[in-house]
C-alpha positions as CSV (number, residue, x, y, z in Angstrom):
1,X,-24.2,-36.6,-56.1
2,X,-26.2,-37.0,-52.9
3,X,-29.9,-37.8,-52.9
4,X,-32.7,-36.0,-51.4
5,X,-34.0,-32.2,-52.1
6,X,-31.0,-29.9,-51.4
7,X,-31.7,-26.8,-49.1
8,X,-29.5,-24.2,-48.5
9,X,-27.7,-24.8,-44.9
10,X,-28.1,-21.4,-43.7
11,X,-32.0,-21.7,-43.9
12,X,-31.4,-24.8,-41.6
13,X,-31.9,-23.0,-37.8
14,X,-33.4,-23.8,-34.6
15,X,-35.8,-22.1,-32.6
16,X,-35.6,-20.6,-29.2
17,X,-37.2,-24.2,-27.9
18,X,-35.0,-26.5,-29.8
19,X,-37.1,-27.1,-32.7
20,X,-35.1,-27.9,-36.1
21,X,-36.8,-26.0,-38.6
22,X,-36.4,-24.9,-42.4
23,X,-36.8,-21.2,-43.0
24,X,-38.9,-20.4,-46.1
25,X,-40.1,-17.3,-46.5
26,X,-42.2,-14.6,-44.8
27,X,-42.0,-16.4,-41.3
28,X,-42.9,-19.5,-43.0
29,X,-40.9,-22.4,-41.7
30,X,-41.1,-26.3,-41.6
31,X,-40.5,-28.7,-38.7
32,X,-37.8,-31.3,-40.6
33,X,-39.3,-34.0,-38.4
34,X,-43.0,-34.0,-38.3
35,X,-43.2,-31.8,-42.3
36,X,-45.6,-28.9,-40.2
37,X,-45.7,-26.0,-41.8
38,X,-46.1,-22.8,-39.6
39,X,-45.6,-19.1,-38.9
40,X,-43.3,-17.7,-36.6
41,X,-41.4,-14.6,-36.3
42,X,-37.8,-14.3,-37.3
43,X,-37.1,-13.4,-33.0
44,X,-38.3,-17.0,-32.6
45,X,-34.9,-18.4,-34.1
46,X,-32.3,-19.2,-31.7
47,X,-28.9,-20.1,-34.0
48,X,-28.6,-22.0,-37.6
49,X,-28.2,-25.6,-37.0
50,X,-25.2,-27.6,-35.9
51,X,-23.2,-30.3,-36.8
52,X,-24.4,-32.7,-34.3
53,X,-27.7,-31.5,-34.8
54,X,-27.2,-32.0,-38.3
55,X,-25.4,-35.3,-37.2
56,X,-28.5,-36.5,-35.6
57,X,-31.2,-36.0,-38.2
58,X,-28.4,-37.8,-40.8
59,X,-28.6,-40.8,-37.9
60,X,-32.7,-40.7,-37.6
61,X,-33.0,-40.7,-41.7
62,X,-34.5,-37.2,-41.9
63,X,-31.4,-36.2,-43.6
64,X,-29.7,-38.0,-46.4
65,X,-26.2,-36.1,-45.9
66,X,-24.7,-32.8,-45.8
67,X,-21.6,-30.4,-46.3
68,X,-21.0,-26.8,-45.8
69,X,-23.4,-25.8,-47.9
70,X,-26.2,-28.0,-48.4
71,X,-28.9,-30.1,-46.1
72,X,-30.3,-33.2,-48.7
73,X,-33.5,-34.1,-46.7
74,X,-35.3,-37.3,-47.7
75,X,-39.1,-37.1,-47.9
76,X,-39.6,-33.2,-46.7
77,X,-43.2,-31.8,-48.5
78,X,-42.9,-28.7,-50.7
79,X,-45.2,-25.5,-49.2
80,X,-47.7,-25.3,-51.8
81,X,-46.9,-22.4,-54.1
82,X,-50.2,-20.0,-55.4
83,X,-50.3,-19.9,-58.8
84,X,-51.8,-17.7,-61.9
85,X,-55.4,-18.8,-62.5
């Protein structure tokens, strides 16, 4: 079983300027590389990410490995979740 925290592939994309991000939810996405959170609109993503885009981040140890389903990233933060007080 491969290491790292699974994420669904298709919530893998890129934006429009070539940034690899994770889709969350509610325009929240994640830069893979740097861990920013931000907001963005869903018009701001360009195409789900590609096998040598994929490739690359395996090769710069962002990502531990991959298939057709899953993206295991090594070291990505968690958005904070609210909870009940």
């Amino acid at each position: 079983m491969p290491n790292g925290t699974p994420i669904s592939r298709h919530c893998v994309v890129v934006l429009n300027g070539g940034r690899v991000v994770v889709e969350w939810e509610n325009s929240l996405f994640q830069d893979v590389v740097t861990g920013e959170f931000f907001c963005v609109s869903k018009q701001e993503i360009a195409y789900s990410a590609r096998e040598d885009e994929l490739e690359a981040l395996r090769v710069s140890g962002c990502v531990e490995s991959y298939d057709g389903f899953q993206v295991y990233f090594l070291g990505l933060p968690e958005p904070s979740h609210r909870t009940l007080d």
